[in-house]
C-alpha positions as CSV (number, residue, x, y, z in Angstrom):
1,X,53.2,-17.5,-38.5
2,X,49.6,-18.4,-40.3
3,X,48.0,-15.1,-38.9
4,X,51.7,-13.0,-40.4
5,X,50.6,-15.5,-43.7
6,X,47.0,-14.3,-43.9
7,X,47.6,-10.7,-43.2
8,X,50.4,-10.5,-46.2
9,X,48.1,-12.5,-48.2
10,X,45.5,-10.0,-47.8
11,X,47.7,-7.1,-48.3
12,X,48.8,-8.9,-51.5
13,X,45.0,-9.1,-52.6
14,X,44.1,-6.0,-51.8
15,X,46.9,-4.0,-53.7
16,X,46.2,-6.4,-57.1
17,X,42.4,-5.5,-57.2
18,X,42.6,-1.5,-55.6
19,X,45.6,-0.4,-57.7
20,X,44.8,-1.1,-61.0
21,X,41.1,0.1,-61.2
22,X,42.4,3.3,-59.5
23,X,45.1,4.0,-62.4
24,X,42.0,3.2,-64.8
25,X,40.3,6.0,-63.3
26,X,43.5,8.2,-63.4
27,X,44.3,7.6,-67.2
28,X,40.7,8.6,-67.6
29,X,41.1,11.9,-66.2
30,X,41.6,15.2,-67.5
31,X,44.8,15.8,-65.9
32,X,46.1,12.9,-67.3
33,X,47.0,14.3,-70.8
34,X,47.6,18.1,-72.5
35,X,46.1,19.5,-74.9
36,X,48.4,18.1,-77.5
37,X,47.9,14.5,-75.7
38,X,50.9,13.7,-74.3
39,X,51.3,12.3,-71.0
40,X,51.6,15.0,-68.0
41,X,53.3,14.5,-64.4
42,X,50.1,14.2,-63.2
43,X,49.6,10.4,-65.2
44,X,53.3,9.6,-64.5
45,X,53.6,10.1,-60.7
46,X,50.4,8.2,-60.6
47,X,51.8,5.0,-62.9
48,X,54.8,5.0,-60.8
49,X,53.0,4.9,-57.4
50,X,51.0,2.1,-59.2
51,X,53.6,0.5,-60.2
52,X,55.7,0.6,-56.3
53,X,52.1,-0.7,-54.9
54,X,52.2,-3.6,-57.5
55,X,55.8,-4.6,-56.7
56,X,55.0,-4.5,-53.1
57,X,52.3,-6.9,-53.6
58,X,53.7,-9.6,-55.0
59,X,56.7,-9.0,-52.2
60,X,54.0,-9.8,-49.7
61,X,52.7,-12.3,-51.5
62,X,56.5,-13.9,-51.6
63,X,56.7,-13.1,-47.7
64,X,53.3,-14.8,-47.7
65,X,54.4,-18.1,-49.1
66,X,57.6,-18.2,-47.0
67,X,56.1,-17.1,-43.9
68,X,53.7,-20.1,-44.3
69,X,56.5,-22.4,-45.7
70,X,58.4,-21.7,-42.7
71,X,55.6,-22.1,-40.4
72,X,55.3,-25.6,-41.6
């Protein structure tokens, strides 16, 4: 159960520093915004995938902490 602890733990990790620098690069982009500045699909599909790999982060983290409780 430490090794399933570790390996969620490191997911976890991984998502919270990868995701958000990559949606700073997005927002950045060109094909982020029209020419009037509002937001296109591009920038939306891109928040929501953000935002599902963020969720699922602190899920593993959650699994993380009960996995190790449990293994206790």
């Amino acid at each position: 159960m430490i090794a399933l602890s570790v390996l969620l733990f490191v997911n976890a990790a991984f998502n919270l520093f990868a995701w958000p620098a990559f949606l700073r690069r997005v927002v950045r982009d060109p094909r982020a915004r029209d020419t009037q500045g509002r937001v296109t699909r591009f920038l939306t599909v891109h928040i929501v995938l953000v935002t599902f790999a963020l969720v699922l982060a602190v899920v593993s983290a959650l699994a993380g902490v009960a996995a190790l409780v449990g293994a206790l």
